[in-house]
C-alpha positions as CSV (number, residue, x, y, z in Angstrom):
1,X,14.9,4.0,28.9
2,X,12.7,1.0,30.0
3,X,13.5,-2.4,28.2
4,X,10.0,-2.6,27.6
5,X,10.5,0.9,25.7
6,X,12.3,0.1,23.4
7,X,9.9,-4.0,22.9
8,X,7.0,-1.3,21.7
9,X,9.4,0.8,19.8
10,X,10.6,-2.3,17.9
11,X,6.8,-3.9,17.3
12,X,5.7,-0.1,16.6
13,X,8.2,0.4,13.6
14,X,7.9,-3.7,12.8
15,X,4.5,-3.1,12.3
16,X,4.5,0.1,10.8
17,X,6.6,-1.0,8.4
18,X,4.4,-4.2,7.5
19,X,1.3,-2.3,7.3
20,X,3.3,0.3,5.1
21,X,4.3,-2.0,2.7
22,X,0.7,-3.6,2.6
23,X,-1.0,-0.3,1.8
24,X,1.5,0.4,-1.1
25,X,1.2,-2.8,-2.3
26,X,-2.8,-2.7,-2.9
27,X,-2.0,1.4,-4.1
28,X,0.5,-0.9,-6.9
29,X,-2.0,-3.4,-7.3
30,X,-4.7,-0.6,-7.8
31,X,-2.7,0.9,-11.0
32,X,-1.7,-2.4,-12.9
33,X,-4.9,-4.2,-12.7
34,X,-7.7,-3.9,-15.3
35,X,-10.5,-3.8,-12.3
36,X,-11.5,-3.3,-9.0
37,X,-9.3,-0.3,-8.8
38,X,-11.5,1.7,-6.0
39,X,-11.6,-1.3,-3.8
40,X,-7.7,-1.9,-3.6
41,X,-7.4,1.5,-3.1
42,X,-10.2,1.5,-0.2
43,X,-8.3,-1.9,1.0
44,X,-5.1,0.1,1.6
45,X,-7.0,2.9,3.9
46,X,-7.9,-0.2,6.3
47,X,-4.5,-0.4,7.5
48,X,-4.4,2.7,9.3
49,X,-6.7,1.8,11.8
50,X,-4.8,-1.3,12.7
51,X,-2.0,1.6,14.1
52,X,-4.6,4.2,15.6
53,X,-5.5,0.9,17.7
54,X,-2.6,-0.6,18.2
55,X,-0.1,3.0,18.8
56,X,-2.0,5.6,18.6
57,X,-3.4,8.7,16.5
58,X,0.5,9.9,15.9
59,X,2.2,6.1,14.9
60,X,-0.7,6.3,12.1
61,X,0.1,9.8,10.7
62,X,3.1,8.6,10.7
63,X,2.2,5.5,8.5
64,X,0.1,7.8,6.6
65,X,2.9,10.1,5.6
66,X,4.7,7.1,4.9
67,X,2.6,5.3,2.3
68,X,1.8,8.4,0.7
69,X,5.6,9.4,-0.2
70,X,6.5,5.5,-1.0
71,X,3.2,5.7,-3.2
72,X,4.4,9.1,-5.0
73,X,7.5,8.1,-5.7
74,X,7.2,4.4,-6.5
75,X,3.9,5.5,-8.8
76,X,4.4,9.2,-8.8
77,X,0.6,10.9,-9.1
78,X,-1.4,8.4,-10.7
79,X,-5.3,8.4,-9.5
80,X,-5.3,5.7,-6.7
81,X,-2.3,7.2,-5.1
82,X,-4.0,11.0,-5.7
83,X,-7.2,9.7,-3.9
84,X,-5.3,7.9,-1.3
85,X,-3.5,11.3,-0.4
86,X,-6.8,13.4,-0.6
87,X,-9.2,11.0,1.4
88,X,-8.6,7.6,1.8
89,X,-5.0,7.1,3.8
90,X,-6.4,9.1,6.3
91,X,-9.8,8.4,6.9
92,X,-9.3,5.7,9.5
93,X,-7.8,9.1,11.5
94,X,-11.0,10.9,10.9
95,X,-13.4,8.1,11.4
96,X,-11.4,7.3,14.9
97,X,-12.2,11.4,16.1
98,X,-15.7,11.8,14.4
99,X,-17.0,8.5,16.4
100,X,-15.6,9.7,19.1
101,X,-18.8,12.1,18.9
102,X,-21.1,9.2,20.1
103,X,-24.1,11.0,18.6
104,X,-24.5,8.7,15.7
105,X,-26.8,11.4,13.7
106,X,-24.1,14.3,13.6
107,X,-21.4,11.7,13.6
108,X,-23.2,11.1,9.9
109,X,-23.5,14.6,9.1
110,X,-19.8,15.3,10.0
111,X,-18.8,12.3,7.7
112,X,-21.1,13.3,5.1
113,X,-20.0,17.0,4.9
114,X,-16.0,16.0,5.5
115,X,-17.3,13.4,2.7
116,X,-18.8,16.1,0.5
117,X,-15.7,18.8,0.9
118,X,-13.5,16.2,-0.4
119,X,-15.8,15.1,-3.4
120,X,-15.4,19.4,-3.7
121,X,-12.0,19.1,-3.8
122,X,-11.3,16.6,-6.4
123,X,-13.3,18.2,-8.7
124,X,-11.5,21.4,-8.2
125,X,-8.3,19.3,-9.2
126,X,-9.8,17.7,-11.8
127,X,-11.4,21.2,-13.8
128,X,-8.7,23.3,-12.7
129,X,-5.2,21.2,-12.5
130,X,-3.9,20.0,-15.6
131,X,-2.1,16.6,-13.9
132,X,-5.5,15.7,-11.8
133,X,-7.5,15.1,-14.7
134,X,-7.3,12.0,-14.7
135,X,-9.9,11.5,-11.4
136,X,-13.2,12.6,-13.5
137,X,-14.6,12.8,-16.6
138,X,-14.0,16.3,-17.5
139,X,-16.2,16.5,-20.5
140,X,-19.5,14.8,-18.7
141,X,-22.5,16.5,-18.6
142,X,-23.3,18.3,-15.4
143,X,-26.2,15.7,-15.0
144,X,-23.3,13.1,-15.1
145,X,-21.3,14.5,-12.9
146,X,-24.2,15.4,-10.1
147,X,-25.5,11.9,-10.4
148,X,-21.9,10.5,-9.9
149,X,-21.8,12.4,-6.9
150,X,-24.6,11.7,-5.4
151,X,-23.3,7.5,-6.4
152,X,-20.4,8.4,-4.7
153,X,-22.0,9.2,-1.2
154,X,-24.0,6.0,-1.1
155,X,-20.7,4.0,-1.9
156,X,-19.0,6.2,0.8
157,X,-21.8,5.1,3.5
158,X,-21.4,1.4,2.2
159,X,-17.2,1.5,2.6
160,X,-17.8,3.7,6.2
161,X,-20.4,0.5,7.4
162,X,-17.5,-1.6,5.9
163,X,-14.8,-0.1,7.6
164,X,-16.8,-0.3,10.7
165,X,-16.9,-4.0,10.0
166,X,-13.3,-4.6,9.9
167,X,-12.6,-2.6,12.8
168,X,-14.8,-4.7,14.9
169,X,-13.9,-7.9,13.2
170,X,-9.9,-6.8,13.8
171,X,-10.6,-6.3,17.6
172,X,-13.2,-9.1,18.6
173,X,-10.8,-11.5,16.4
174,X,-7.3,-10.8,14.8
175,X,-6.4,-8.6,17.9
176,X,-5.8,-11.2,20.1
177,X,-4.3,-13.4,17.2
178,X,-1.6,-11.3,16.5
179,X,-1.0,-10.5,20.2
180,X,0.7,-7.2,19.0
């Protein structure tokens, strides 16, 4: 093997490994503190795009996988980690593939249906799985549930425009900072 093989093997797991224990941290953080639960957890998805940019589509599944078992079995299935399994660990993944479209209308209505099965999805866990309750209010109303919903697709277009924001800030700024 190349020397320089094994240079990227070492920053690849160095930096795997960093980011790992970042994204579990903010997944701890997201259980203990009173507040701003959803936004840790959101926090912890933006490291997965650091590793789509930096390695590639397969070093971030692997970070993926990685967070999500630390996660499990440092907090077993509490509702961050659920929700970082279900949608947000992998979304950087998604996002990298769906914008690779670059048709920026069905680019939104892939992210809004992917968006929408997901939202399907934990509610399925939450009516029908004892342990997923947790996630939603099972005894709203179906108004209260719709209208959360439907406040749950303008936050996703907020954290997806946000997402977008730190991907560009990472590469016009931190990128050549970190010289990884």
């Amino acid at each position: 093997m190349p020397n320089g093989y094994k240079k990227n093997i070492g920053k690849k797991v160095a930096l795997g490994g960093t980011l790992t224990a970042l994204g579990v941290l903010c997944l701890y953080l997201a259980n203990i503190l009173p507040t701003t639960k959803l936004t840790l957890v959101a926090i912890s998805s933006m490291f997965i795009f650091v590793m789509v940019i930096e390695f590639g589509i397969r070093s971030a599944l692997a970070m993926y996988v990685a967070t999500s078992v630390l996660a499990l079995v440092i907090m077993s299935f509490a509702p961050s980690v659920i929700l970082y399994i279900i949608f947000f660990g992998y979304y950087g993944i998604v996002k990298y593939y769906i914008e690779k479209i670059h048709h920026l209308v069905l680019e939104w209505v892939i992210k809004m249906a992917f968006f929408n099965m997901i939202i399907g999805i934990i509610c399925f866990l939450a009516f029908n799985v004892p342990m997923f309750q947790g996630l939603l209010d099972t005894s709203a109303t179906k108004w209260a549930i719709w209208s959360t919903v439907i406040l749950s697709e303008i936050a996703f277009v907020v954290y997806d425009y946000g997402y977008s924001v730190v991907i560009n800030y990472y590469i016009h700024k931190w990128q050549k900072l970190l010289r990884i």
